[in-house]
N, C-alpha and C positions, 0 to 999 in steps of 0.2 A: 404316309404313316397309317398303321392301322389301329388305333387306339380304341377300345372300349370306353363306354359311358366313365364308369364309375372313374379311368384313368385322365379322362378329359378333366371332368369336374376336378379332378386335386391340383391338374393343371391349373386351371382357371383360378380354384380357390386360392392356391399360391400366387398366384400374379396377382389379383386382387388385394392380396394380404401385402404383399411388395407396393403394391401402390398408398396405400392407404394408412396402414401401420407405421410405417417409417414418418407419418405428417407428428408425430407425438412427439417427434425429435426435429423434425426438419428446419423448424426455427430459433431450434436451438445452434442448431451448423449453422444457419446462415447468420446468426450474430456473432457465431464466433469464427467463423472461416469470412464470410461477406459472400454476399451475392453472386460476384465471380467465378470464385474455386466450387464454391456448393452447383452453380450449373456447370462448370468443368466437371466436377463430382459424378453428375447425372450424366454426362454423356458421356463420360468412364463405363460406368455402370450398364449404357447403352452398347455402346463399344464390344465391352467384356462379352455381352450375351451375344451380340453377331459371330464374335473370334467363335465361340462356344458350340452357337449353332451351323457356325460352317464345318469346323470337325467335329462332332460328336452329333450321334443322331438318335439315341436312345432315349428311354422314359426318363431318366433321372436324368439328362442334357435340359430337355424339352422344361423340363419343373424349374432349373436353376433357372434357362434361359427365359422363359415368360417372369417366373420373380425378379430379376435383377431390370428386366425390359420393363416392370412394376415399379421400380425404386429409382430408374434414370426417371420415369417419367413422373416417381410424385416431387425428385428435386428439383427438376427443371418445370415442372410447375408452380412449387411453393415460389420458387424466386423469379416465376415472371409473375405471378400475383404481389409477391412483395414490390420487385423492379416499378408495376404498373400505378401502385400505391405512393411509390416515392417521389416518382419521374412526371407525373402529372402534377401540373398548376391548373386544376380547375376548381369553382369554388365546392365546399363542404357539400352540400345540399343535393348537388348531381353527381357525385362520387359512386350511389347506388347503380345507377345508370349506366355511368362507365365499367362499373364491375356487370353490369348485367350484360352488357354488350359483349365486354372478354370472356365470360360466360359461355355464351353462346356462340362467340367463334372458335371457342376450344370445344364445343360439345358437338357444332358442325364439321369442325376438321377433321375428330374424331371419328366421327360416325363416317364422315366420306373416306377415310383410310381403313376403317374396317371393312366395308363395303368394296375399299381398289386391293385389300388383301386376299378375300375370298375371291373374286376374280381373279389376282394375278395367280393364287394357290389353284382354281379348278384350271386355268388355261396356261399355264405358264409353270408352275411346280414350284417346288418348297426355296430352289434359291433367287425365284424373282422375288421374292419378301424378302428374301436375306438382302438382297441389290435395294430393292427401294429403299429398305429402312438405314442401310450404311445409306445413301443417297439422303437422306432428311436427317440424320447421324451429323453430318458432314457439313451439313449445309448450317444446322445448328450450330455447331462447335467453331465455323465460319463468320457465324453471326455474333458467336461471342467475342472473340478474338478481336474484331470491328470496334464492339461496344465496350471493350475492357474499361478503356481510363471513365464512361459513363458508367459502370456497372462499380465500379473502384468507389467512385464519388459520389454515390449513392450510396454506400455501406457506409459512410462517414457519418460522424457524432454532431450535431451543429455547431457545437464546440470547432473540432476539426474543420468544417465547411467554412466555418470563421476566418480560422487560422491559417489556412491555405488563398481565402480571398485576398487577405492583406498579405499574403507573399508574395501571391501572386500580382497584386499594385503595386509592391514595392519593388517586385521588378520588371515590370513595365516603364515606373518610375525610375529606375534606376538604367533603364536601355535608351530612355530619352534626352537622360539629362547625360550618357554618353554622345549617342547621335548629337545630340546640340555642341557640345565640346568638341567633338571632329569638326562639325560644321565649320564652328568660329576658327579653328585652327588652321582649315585650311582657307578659310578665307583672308585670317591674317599671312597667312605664307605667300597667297595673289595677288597683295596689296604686297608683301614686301620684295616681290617680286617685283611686278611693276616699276615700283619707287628704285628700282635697280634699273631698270630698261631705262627708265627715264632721265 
C-alpha cells in the first residue's frame, strides 16, 4: 500500500478511536449482554475487518478495517478485565497486583505482535497479517466457546449464584437419593431371588 502521512495518521486516529471510545459504553454491554456475547461481540467485529480486508483494499477498507480491529479489541478486552476481576479468589489487598501483571501481559503481547506484524508485512506482505490475525481470531473465539458456561456464571447476580447453587444441591440430592433406591431395589430383587433358588 502506498499511503501518504497525512492518510496513515486518520488511519491510526480511527483505530485508536475504535479502541477507546467505545470503553464509555463497553460496560454497559457487558451488564446487559454478559461477558460471553460481548466477547463473541468483539471477535465478530474482529471477524468483520479480516472478511473486509481480504476483499477490499482501498483507503476507506483500511479506516473501517483498523476501527472495527479497535472495537473487537476494546470488547474483548473490557471483559477479560471484567472476567479477571470476577474469576479471582484472592484476597482484596493484592488485587492491584494481579491487575498489574494482566497489565503488562497484555501490553507485552501487544507490543510483540506489532513487532511479528511489521515483520510478517516487510517479508511476507499484507495477507500474512490477514492469516495471523484470523489465526489469534480463531484461536480466541475457541477459547471462548471452552469457557462459556465459566464466562455464563460469572455474568450472574449473587442472587443468581445462590439460586443455581441450591439447584444445583438439590439435584445432586436428588440423583442420590435415586441411585440409593435402585440400589436397595435391586438388592431386594437378589434376595428374592435367592429365597426362590432356595
Amino acid at each position: 500500500f502506498k499511503y501518504t502521512t497525512q492518510e496513515v495518521s486518520l488511519v491510526l486516529m480511527c483505530h485508536f478511536l475504535g479502541m477507546f471510545v467505545p470503553g464509555l459504553i463497553t460496560g454497559r454491554v457487558i451488564m446487559k449482554i454478559g461477558l460471553l456475547y460481548t466477547g463473541i461481540l468483539g471477535v465478530l467485529f474482529s471477524f468483520i475487518a479480516l472478511a473486509i480486508a481480504l476483499c477490499l483494499q482501498d483507503l476507506l477498507s483500511f479506516i473501517f478495517i483498523m476501527t472495527f480491529i479497535g472495537i473487537g479489541w476494546n470488547m474483548n478486552y473490557s471483559t477479560g478485565n471484567v472476567l479477571l476481576l470476577k474469576c479471582t479468589h484472592i484476597p482484596q489487598q493484592n488485587m492491584p497486583l494481579l491487575q498489574a501483571v494482566h497489565d503488562f501481559i497484555v501490553i507485552f503481547t501487544s507490543a510483540f505482535f506489532v513487532i511479528m506484524s511489521g515483520l510478517l508485512l516487510q517479508r511476507y506482505g499484507w495477507l500474512a497479517i490477514i492469516y495471523m490475525n484470523l489465526f489469534i481470531c480463531t484461536f480466541f473465539g475457541i477459547v471462548l466457546y471452552t469457557s462459556r458456561d465459566t464466562l455464563v456464571y460469572s455474568s450472574l447476580t449473587t442472587k443468581q449464584k445462590a439460586e443455581l447453587r441450591a439447584a444445583r444441591r438439590a439435584a445432586r440430592r436428588a440423583a442420590r437419593e435415586s441411585a440409593s433406591r435402585d440400589s436397595r431395589a435391586s438388592r431386594v430383587s437378589i434376595v428374592g431371588e435367592r429365597d426362590t433358588i432356595i
